[in-house]
ZAMARGU-4260 file (C-alpha; in steps of 0.2 Angstrom, whole numbers, plus 5000, padded with zeros to 4 digits):
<rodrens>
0) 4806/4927/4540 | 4808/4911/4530 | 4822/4902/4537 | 4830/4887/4526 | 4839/4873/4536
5) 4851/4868/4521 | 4854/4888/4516 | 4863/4889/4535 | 4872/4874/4531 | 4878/4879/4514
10) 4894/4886/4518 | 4898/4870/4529 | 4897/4857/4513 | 4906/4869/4505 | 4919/4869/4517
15) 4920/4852/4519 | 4922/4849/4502 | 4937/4859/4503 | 4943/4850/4517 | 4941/4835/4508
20) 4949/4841/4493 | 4965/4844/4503 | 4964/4825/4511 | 4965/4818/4495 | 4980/4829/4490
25) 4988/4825/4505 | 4987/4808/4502 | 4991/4806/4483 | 5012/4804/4487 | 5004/4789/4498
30) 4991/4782/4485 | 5004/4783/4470 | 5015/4772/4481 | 5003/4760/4486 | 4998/4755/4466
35) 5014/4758/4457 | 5015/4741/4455 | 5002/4739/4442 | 5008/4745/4427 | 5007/4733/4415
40) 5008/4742/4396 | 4993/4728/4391 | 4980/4737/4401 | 4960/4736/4399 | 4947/4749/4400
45) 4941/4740/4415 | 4958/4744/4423 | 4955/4762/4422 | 4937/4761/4430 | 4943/4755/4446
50) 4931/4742/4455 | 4919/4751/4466 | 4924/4769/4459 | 4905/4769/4451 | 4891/4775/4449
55) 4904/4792/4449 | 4898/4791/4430 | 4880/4790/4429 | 4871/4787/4411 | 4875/4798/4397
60) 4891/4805/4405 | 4907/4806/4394 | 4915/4790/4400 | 4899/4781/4402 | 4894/4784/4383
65) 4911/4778/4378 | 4911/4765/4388 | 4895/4759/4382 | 4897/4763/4364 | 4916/4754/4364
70) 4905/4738/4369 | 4902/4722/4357 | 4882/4722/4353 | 4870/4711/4350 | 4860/4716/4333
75) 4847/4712/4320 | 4858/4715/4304 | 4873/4725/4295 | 4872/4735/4279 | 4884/4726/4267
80) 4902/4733/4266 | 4899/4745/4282 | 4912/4735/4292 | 4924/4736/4279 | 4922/4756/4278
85) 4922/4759/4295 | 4939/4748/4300 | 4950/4763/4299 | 4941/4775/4310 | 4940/4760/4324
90) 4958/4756/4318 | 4965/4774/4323 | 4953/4775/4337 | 4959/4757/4349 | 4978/4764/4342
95) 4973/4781/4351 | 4968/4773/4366 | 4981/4757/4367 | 4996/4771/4363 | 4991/4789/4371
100) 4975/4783/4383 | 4965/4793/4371 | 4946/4790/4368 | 4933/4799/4359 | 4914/4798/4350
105) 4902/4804/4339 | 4884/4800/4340 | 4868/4807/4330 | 4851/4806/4338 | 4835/4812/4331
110) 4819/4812/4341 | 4801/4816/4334 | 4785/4816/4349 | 4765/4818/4342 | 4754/4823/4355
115) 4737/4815/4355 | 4730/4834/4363 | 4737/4853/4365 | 4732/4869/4372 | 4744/4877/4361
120) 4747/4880/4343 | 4761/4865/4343 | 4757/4847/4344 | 4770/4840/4337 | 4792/4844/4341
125) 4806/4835/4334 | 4826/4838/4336 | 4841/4832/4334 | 4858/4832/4345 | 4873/4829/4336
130) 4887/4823/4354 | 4906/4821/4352 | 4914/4816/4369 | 4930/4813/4374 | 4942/4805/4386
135) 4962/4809/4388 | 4969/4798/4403 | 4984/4810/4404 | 4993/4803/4419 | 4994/4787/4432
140) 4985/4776/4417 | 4986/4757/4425 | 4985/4763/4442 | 4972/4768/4456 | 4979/4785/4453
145) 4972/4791/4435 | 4971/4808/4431 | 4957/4811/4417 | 4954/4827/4405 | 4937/4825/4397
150) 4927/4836/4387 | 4910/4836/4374 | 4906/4846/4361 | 4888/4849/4356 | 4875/4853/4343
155) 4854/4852/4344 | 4841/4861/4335 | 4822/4858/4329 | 4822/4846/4315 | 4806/4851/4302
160) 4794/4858/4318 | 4791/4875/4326 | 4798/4869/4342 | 4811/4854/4351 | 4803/4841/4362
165) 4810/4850/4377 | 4797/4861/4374 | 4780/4851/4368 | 4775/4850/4388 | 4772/4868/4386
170) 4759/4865/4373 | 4750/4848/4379 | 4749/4856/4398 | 4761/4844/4406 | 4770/4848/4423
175) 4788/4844/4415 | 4796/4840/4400 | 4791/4825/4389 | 4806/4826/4378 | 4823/4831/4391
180) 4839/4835/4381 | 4832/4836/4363 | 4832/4857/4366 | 4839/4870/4354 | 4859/4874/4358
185) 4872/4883/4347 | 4889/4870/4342 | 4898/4874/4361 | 4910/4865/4370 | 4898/4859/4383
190) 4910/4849/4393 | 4928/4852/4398 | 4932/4844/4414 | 4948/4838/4426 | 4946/4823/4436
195) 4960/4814/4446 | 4956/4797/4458 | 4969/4792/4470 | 4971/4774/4479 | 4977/4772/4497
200) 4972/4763/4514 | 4959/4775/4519 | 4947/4772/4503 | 4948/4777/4486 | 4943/4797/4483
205) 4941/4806/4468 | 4937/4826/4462 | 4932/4832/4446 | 4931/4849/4440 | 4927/4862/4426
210) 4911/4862/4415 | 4901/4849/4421 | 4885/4842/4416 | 4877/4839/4434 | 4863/4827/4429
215) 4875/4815/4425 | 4887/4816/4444 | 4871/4814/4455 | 4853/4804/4458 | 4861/4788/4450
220) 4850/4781/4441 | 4855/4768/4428 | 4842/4772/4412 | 4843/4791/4413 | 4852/4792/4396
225) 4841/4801/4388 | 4849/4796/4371 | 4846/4777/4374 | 4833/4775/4388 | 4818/4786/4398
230) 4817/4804/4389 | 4805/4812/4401 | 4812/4824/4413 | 4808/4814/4429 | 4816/4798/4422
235) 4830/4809/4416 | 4834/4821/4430 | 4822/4822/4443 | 4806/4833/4446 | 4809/4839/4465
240) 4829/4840/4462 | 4833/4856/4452 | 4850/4849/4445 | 4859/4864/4436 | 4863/4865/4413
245) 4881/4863/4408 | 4890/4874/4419 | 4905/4877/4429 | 4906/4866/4445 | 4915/4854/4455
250) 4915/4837/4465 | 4923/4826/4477 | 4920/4808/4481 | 4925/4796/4493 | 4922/4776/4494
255) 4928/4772/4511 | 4922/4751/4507 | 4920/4747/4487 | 4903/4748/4490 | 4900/4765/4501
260) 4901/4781/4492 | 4899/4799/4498 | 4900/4813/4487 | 4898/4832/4489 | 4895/4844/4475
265) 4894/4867/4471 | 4889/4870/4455 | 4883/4886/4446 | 4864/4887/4448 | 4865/4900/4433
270) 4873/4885/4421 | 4867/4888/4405 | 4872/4878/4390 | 4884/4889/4378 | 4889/4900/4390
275) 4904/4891/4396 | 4914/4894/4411 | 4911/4912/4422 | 4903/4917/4406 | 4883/4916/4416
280) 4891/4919/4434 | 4882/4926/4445 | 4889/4920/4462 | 4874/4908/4464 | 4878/4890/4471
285) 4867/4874/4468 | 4875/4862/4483 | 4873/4845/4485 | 4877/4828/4496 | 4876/4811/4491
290) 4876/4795/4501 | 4874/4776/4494 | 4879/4761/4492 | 4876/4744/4483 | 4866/4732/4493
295) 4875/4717/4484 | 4863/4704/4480 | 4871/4701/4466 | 4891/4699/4462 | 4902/4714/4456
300) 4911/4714/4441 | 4927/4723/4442 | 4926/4740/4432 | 4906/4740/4429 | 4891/4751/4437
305) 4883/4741/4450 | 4869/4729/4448 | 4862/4738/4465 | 4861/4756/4471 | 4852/4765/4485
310) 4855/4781/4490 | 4850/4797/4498 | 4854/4814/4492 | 4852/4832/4501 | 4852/4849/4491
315) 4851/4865/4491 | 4848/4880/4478 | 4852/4899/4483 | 4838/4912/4476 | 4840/4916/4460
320) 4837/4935/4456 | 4837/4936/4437 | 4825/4920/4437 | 4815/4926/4450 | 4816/4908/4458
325) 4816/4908/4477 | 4828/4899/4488 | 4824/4880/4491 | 4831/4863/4495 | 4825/4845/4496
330) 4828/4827/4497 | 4828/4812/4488 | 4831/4795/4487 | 4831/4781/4477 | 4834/4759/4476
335) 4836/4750/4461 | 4842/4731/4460 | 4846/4721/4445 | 4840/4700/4445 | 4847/4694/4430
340) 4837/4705/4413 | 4825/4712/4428 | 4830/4727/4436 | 4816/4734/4446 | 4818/4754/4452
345) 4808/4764/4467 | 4814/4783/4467 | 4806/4797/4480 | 4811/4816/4480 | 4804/4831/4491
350) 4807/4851/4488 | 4803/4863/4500 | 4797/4877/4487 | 4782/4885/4483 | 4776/4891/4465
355) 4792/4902/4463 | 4802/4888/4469 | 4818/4879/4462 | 4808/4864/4456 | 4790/4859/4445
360) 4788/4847/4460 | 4786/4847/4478 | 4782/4827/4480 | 4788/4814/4467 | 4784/4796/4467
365) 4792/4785/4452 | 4791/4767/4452 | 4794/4755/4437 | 4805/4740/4428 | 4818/4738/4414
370) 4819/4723/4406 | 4835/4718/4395 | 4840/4704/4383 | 4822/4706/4372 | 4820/4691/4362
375) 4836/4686/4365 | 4844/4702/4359 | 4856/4707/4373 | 4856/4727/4368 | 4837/4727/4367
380) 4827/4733/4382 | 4809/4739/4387 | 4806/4750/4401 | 4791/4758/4410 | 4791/4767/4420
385) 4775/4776/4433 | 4777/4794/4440 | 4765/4803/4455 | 4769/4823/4456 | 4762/4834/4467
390) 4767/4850/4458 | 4777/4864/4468 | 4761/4878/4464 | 4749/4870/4474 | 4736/4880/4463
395) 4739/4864/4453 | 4732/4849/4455 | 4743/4833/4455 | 4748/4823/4439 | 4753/4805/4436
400) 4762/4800/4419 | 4770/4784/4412 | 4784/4783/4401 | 4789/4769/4391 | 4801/4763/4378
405) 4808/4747/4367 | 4828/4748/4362 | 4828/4740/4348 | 4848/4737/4343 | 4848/4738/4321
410) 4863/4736/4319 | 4880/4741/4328 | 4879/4759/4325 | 4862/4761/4323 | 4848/4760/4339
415) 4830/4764/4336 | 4817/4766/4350 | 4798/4769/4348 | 4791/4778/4365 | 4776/4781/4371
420) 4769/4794/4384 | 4753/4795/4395 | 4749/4810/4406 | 4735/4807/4415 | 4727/4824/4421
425) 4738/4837/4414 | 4740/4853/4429 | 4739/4865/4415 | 4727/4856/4402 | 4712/4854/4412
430) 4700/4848/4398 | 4710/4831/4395 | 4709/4818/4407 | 4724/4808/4397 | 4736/4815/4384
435) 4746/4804/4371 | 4763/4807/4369 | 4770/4796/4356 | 4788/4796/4349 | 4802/4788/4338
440) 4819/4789/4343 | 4833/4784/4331 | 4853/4785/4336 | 4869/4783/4328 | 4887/4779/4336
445) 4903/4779/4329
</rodrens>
C-alpha cells in the first residue's frame, strides 16, 4: 500500500490555515487601532503595498502587472502624437485611483515560436492573450489594514497556426511546454479574488480568496511573468510542482519580521480556466506551504519585491480520477539575489511521482542570470536561463534546456522580445540531439 507522508498531513495544513485565518480576524479590531493614524488623503501606491508584505504578489499577478505597467520606463522612441491621444485614458485612470482607490489594465501580447525539428505535423504555433486586470482597494486605503477586490478578465487563441505555443512541446518531443500561458481560452473572467491584510504587534498577516491564479501566490520567482520575462514552463511555474489553472482556492500569510514569510494554500486541483468558481469541482485539493525570507544584502525599498528571496516550499496533490493522475507531493526550493543589474537565481524541485504522477518531473535543477539596464536602457533586460530534468516516467531519459530572452522596451506601451530555445535531448524526440525553439514576443500596455 502506497503511503504519502504529506496526504496524512493534508487535513492538518488545512486546519491550520483555518486556525490562522481566525487569528487574523481576531486581531483586525487590534490592527485597525494600531495604524489609524495614517491616513493621509495624499497617499502613494507604495503606501498600500506595505514594506515587507511581498513577494505575496509574485510576477504577472494583478497588482504586480499594474504596479509595473503604472511605472515610468525607459524607451527607444514615441510615435508622434500618441502621448497626446492617450492623456485622457491616463487622465481618468490616476483620477480612479487618487478618488475611489481604483486601478485597472489592458495589455495585448502576441507570441510566434519556429521550431528548428518536430515529430509532428506542427513546427510552428503562435497566440495571442488579450489581459484586463483590475484592483479596487475598497476599505482601510492608507493603513496596514487594506482590504482589496481584484479580478481579470481574459482572452487567448491561435494567431494564423494550427495550434498555440502551449502546445508546440508536443510536436518537437519536449518534456514541458516551450510556450506557458499563450494557450487557447474563451473571454472568461479568470480572476476574482478578496484579499484583506491587517497590521498589529505580532506581524503583519494577510488572506486572499476566490478565483485565484496559483502560479502567481507561490515559488516566488521574480522573471516568471510569462508576458515580459522566461516563457517556458519551468521558468514560468515549475516542472516538479503541479501548481493548479485559474481556479477556486485560498490563502493565508503571515510575516512575523519584514523579511520572514509563511504562507499556507488549498486550492482546486481540477482548476481549469473558464470554468469559474464550483463550476469543475470535484472535491480535489492541491495543498501547499511556503517558507522564506530575504537574506538582505541589499537594502529594502519600502513598498517593492525584495532584491533577495530564498525559500522552501512543501506540497501536495490528492489523486485525480477524471485525469487519471495519481496522488503525489514534493519539494522545492529556491535563492535568488540581486547586485545592482545582476540578479543571479539557483531553483531546485523534487516530486514524488511516477509516470502517472502530478508532474512532467521528478528532479529539477535550474540555474541562470538576468541582467537589467541593457545599454543603458533601464526597462531592457536579457535573461538565460539552464534547466536539468529528470522526467517523472523514468522510461524517459533525462532533458536539459536553455531558455533565453532580450526585453527590448520600444516605446512606453510597446515591449518587444526576441527568445530563443535549446532542448538538448528531447525525452520524446529521440532522433534530435538539440531542437531550436525560436520566438518573437511583442506586448502592448495601456
Amino acid at each position: 500500500m502506497r503511503i504519502h507522508f504529506f496526504g496524512e498531513v493534508r487535513h492538518l495544513i488545512l486546519l491550520s490555515a483555518i486556525l490562522l485565518m481566525g487569528l487574523i480576524t481576531a486581531t483586525q479590531v487590534q490592527a485597525g487601532s494600531t495604524t489609524s493614524a495614517n491616513t493621509e488623503p495624499n497617499n502613494t501606491r507604495d503606501s498600500e503595498q506595505e514594506p515587507g508584505f511581498l513577494p505575496e504578489d509574485n510576477p504577472g499577478s494583478i497588482i504586480e502587472e499594474l504596479e509595473k505597467d503604472a511605472q515610468r520606463k525607459d524607451y527607444l522612441f514615441q510615435f508622434p502624437g500618441v502621448d497626446k491621444m492617450l492623456k485622457p485614458w491616463y487622465d481618468l485612470k490616476t483620477d480612479l485611483y487618487e478618488r475611489h482607490g481604483a486601478r485597472f489594465g489592458i495589455s495585448y501580447t502576441i507570441f510566434y515560436q519556429k521550431a528548428s525539428d518536430h515529430v509532428g505535423p506542427e513546427d510552428d504555433a503562435a497566440s495571442y492573450d488579450l489581459n484586463i486586470d483590475g484592483a479596487w482597494t475598497c476599505r482601510g486605503r492608507g493603513t496596514g489594514s487594506p482590504t482589496t477586490l481584484g479580478f481579470a478578465v481574459l482572452r487567448r487563441d491561435s494567431l494564423r497556426t494550427d495550434i498555440p505555443p502551449l502546445t508546440l512541446f508536443t510536436q518537437i518531443g519536449s518534456l514541458y511546454s516551450t510556450g506557458a500561458g499563450y494557450s487557447e481560452a474563451d473571454a472568461s473572467l479568470s480572476e476574482l479574488w478578496l484579499q484583506q491584510k491587517f497590521r498589529n504587534n505580532f506581524g503583519d498577516f494577510g488572506f486572499r480568496m476566490g478565483n485565484i491564479f496559483p502560479i502567481t501566490a507561490y515559488n516566488y520567482f521574480p522573471f516568471k511573468n510569462f508576458r515580459t520575462d522566461f516563457v517556458d514552463f519551468n521558468h514560468v511555474s515549475n516542472a516538479t510542482i503541479p501548481l493548479p489553472d485559474y481556479g477556486l482556492g485560498a490563502f493565508v500569510m503571515y510575516r512575523p519580521r519584514p523579511n520572514v514569510y509563511l504562507r499556507l494554500g488549498a486550492h482546486d486541483a481540477n482548476a481549469e480556466v473558464g470554468k469559474f468558481g464550483f463550476d469543475n469541482w470535484e472535491g480535489e485539493l492541491f495543498t501547499i506551504f511556503e517558507a522564506g525570507f530575504d537574506p538582505g544584502f541589499m537594502p529594502r525599498e519600502p513598498g517593492r519585491p525584495p532584491f533577495g528571496d530564498i525559500h522552501v516550499s512543501i506540497w501536495h496533490q490528492d489523486e485525480l480520477d477524471e485525469a487519471g493522475d495519481d496522488d503525489g507531493w514534493g519539494i522545492a526550493g529556491a535563492a535568488m539575489q540581486r547586485f545592482g543589474r545582476f540578479t543571479p537565481f539557483l531553483r531546485y524541485g523534487y516530486a514524488d511521482g511516477g509516470a502517472n504522477g502530478p508532474t512532467p518531473a521528478k528532479h529539477m535543477a535550474n540555474v541562470g542570470l538576468v541582467i537589467d539596464g541593457i545599454f543603458g536602457q533601464a526597462n531592457d533586460r536579457i535573461g538565460v536561463g539552464y534547466t536539468w530534468s529528470d522526467p517523472a516516467d523514468q522510461a524517459l531519459d533525462d532533458q536539459s534546456t536553455i531558455d533565453a530572452y532580450y526585453r527590448v522596451q520600444v516605446t512606453p506601451e510597446i515591449a518587444v522580445s526576441p527568445t530563443l530555445q535549446v532542448i538538448f535531448d528531447p525525452v520524446r524526440n529521440p532522433d534530435e540531439d538539440t531542437v531550436y525553439v525560436w520566438g518573437i514576443r511583442s506586448r502592448i500596455e495601456f
